[in-house]
C-alpha atoms as a printed R data frame, in Angstrom:
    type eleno elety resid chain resno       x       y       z
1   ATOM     1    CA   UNK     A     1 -18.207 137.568 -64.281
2   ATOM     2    CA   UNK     A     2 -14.857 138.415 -62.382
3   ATOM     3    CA   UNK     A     3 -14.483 137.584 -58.579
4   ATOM     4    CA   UNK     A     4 -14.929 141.481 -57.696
5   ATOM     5    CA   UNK     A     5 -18.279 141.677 -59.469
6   ATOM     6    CA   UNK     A     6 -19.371 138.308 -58.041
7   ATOM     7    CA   UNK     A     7 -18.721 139.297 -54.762
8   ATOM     8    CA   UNK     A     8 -20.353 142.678 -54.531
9   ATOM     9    CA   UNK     A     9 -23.573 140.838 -56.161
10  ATOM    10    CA   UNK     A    10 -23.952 138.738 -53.261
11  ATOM    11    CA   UNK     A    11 -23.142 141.079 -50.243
12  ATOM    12    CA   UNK     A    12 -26.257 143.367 -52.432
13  ATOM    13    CA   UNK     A    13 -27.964 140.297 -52.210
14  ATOM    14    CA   UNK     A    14 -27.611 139.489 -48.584
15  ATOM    15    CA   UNK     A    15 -28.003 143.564 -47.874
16  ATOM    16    CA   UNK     A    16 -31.131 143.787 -50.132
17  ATOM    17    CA   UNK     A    17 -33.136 140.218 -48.559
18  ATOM    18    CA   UNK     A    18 -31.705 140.605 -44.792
19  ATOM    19    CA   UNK     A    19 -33.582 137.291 -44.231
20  ATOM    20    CA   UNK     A    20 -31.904 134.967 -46.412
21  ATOM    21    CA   UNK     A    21 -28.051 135.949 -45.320
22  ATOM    22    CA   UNK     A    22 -27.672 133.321 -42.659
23  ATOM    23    CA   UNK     A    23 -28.839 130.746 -45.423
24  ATOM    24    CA   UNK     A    24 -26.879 133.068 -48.397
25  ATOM    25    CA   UNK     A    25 -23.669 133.145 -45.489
26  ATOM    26    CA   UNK     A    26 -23.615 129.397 -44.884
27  ATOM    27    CA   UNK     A    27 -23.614 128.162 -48.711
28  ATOM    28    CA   UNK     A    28 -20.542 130.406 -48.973
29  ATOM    29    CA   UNK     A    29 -19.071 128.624 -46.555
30  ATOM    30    CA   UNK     A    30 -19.764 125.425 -47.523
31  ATOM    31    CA   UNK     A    31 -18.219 126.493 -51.286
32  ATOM    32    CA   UNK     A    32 -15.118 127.729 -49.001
33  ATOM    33    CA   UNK     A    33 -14.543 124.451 -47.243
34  ATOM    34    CA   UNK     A    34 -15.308 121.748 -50.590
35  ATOM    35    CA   UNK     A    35 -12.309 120.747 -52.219
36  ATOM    36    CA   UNK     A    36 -12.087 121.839 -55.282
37  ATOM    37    CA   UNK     A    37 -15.136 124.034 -54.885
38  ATOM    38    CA   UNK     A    38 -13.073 126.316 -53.224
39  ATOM    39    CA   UNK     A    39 -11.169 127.079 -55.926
40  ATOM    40    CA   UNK     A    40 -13.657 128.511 -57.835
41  ATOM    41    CA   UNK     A    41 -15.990 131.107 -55.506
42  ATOM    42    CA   UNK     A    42 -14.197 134.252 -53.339
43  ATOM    43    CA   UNK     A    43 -15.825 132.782 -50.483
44  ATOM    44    CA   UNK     A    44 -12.826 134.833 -47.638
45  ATOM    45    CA   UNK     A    45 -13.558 138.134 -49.531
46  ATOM    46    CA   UNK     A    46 -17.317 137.617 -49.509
47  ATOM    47    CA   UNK     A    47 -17.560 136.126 -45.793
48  ATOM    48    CA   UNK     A    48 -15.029 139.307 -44.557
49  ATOM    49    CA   UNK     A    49 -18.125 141.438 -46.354
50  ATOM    50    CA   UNK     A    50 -20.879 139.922 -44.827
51  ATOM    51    CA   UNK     A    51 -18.635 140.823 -41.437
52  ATOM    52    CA   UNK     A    52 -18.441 144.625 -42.930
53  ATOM    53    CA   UNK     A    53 -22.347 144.519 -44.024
54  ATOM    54    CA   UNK     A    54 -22.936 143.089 -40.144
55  ATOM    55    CA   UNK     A    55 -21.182 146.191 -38.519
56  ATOM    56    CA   UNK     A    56 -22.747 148.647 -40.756
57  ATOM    57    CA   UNK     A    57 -26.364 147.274 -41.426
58  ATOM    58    CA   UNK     A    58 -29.066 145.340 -38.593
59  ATOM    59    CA   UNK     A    59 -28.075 142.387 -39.874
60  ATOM    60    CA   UNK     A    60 -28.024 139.669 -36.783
61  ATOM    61    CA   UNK     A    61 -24.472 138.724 -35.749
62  ATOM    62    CA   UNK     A    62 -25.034 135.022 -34.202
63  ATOM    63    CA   UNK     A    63 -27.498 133.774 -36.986
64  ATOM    64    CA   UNK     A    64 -24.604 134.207 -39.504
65  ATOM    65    CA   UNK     A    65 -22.115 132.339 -37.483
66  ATOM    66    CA   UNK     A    66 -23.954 130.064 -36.920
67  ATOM    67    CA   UNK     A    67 -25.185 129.751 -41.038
68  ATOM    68    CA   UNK     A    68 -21.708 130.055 -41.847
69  ATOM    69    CA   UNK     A    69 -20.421 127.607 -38.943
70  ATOM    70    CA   UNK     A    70 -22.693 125.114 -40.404
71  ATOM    71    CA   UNK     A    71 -21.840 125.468 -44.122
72  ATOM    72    CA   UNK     A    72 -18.127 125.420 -43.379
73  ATOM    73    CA   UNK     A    73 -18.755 121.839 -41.632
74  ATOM    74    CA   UNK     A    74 -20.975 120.388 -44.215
75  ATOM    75    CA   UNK     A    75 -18.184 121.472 -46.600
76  ATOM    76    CA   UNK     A    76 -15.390 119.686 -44.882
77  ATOM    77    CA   UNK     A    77 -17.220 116.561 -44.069
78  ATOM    78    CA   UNK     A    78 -18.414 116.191 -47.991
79  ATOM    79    CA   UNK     A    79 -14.624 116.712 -48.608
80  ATOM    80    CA   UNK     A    80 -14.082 113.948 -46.405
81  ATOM    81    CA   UNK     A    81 -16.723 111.557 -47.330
82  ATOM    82    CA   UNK     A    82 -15.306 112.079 -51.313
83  ATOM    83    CA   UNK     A    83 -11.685 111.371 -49.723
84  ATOM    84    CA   UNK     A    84 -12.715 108.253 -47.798
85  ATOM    85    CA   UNK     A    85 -14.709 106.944 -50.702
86  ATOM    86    CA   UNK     A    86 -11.896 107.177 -53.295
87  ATOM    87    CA   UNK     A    87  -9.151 106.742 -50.588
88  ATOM    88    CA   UNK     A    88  -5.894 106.793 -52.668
89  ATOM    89    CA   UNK     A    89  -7.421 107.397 -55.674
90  ATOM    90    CA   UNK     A    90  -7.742 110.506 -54.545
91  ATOM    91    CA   UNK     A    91  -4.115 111.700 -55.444
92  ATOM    92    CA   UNK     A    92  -4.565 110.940 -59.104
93  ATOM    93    CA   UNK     A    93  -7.797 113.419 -59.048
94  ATOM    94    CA   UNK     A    94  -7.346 117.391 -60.187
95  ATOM    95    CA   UNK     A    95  -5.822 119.142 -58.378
96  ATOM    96    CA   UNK     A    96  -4.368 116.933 -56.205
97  ATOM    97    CA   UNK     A    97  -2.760 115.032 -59.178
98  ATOM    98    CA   UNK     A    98  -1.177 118.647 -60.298
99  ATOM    99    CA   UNK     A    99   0.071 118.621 -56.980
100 ATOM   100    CA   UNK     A   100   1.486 115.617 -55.133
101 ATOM   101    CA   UNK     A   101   3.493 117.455 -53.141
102 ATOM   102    CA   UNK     A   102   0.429 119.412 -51.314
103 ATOM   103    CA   UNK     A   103  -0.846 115.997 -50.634
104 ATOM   104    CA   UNK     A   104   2.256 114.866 -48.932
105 ATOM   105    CA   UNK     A   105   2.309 117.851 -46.421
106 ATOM   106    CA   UNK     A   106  -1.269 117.310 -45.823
107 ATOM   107    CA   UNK     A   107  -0.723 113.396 -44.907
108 ATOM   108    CA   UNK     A   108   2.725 114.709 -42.872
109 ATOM   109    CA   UNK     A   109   0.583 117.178 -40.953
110 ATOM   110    CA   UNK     A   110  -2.038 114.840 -40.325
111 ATOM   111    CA   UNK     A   111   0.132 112.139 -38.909
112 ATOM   112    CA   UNK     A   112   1.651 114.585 -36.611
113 ATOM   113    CA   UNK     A   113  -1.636 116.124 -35.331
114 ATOM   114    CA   UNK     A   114  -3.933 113.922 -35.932
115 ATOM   115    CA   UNK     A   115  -7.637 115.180 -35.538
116 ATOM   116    CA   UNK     A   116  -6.613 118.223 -34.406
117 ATOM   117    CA   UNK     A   117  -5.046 118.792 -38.165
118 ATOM   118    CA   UNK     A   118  -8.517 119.239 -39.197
119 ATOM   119    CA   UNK     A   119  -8.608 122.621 -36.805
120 ATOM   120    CA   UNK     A   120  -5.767 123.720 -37.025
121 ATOM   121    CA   UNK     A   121  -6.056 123.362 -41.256
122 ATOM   122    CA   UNK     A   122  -9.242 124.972 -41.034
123 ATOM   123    CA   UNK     A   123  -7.589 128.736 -40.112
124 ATOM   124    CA   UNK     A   124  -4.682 128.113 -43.713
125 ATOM   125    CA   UNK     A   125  -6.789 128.904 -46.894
126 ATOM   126    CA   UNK     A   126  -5.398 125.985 -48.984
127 ATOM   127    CA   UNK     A   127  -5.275 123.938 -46.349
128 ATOM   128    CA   UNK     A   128  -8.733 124.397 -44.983
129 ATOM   129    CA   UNK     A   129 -10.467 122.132 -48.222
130 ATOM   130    CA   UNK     A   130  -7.700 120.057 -49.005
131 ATOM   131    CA   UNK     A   131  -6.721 118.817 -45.142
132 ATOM   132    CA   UNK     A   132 -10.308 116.926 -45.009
133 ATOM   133    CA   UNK     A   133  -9.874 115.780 -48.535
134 ATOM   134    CA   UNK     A   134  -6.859 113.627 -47.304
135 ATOM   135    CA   UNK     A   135  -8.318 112.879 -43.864
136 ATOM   136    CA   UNK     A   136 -10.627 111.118 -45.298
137 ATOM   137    CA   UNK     A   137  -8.345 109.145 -47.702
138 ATOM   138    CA   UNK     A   138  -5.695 109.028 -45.452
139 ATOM   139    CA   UNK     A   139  -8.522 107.351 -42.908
140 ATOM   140    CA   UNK     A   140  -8.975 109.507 -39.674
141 ATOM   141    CA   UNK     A   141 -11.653 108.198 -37.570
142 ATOM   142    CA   UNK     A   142 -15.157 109.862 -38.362
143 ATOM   143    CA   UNK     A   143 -15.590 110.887 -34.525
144 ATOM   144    CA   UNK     A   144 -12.483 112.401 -33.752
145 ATOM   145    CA   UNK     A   145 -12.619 114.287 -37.427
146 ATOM   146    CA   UNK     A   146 -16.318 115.157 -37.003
147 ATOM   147    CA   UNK     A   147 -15.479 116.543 -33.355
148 ATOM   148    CA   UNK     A   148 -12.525 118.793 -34.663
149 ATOM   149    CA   UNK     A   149 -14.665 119.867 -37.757
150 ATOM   150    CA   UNK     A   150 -17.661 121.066 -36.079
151 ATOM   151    CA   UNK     A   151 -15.727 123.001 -33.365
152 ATOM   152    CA   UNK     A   152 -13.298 124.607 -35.687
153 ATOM   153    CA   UNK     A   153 -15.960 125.208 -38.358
154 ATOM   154    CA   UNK     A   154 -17.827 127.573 -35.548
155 ATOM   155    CA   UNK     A   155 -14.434 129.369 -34.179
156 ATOM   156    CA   UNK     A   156 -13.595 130.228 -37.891
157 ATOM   157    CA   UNK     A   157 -16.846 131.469 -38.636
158 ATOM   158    CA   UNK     A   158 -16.893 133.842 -35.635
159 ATOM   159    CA   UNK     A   159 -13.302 134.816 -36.288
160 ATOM   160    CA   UNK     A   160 -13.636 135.544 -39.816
161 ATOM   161    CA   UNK     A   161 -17.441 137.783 -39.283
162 ATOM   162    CA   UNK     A   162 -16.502 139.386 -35.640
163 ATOM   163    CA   UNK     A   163 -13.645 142.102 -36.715
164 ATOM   164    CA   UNK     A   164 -16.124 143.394 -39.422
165 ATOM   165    CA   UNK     A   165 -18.887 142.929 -36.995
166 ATOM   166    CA   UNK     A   166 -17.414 145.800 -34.904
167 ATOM   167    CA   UNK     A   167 -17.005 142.754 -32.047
168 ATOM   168    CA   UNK     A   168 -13.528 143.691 -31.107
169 ATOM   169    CA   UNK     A   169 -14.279 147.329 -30.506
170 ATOM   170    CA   UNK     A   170 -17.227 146.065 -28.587
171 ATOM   171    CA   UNK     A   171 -14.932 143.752 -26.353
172 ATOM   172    CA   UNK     A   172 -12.587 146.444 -25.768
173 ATOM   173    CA   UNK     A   173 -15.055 148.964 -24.849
């Protein structure tokens, strides 16, 4: 199955059993923000859908955020947890491995930013699964890193549904 068809599935899927998209929207997410993981599903495509399906269908607006806020975080902090279990080992790992150089930004960004590396990553597709990956292995503190997770994980989720949403049209009107 190609990305195209795999997406379209799901958005009929979330469009056909209305109930189940907050739950459907937040494992998304969470394949989005797993290192690795991310590689594999079309999670921006299908999230930017499920903002379409929201603007164009009664599907609710907040309980999607909030299912994709909390898949996005659960995402990141597994990434973490497998980063601060394997620490360095880490870099000898696929992808990472294929690419020591992505690595090396993502240790240079974090010791210039800190905690707030983990939001700002969040919003730069590569970044976003790879940034807690290293934070974790690179060992940022679990508060400040949970703190920056959880906060960006909800601004990212309502930035990424709201323009399909019909929000901005809503806030300009």
């Amino acid at each position: 199955m190609d990305f195209d068809a795999a997406r379209q599935s799901i958005l009929s899927f979330i469009e056909t059993y209305k109930a189940w998209a907050p739950f459907v929207t937040g494992v998304i997410a969470f394949c989005e923000s797993v290192a690795v993981l991310s590689l594999l599903v079309p999670a921006t495509a299908i999230l930017l859908g499920v903002g379409a399906l929201i603007g164009s269908s009664d599907l609710p607006f907040w309980p999607l955020v909030i299912g994709a806020g909390i898949g996005a975080a659960l995402g990141d902090w597994v990434s973490y947890e497998f980063g601060h279990y394997f620490k360095d080992g880490v870099k000898r790992l696929w992808p990472m491995s294929r690419h020591p150089e992505m690595t090396a930004k993502a240790e240079d960004f974090l010791r210039r930013w800190g905690a707030g590396a983990i939001f700002i990553g969040r919003f730069f597709g590569p970044a976003r699964a790879v940034v807690p990956l290293v934070a974790g292995s690179f060992g940022v503190n679990r508060i400040p890193f949970q703190i920056a997770n959880w906060s960006s994980a909800f601004v990212w989720a309502f930035v990424l549904l709201a323009p399909g949403a019909g929000l901005l049209a809503w806030f300009k009107g």
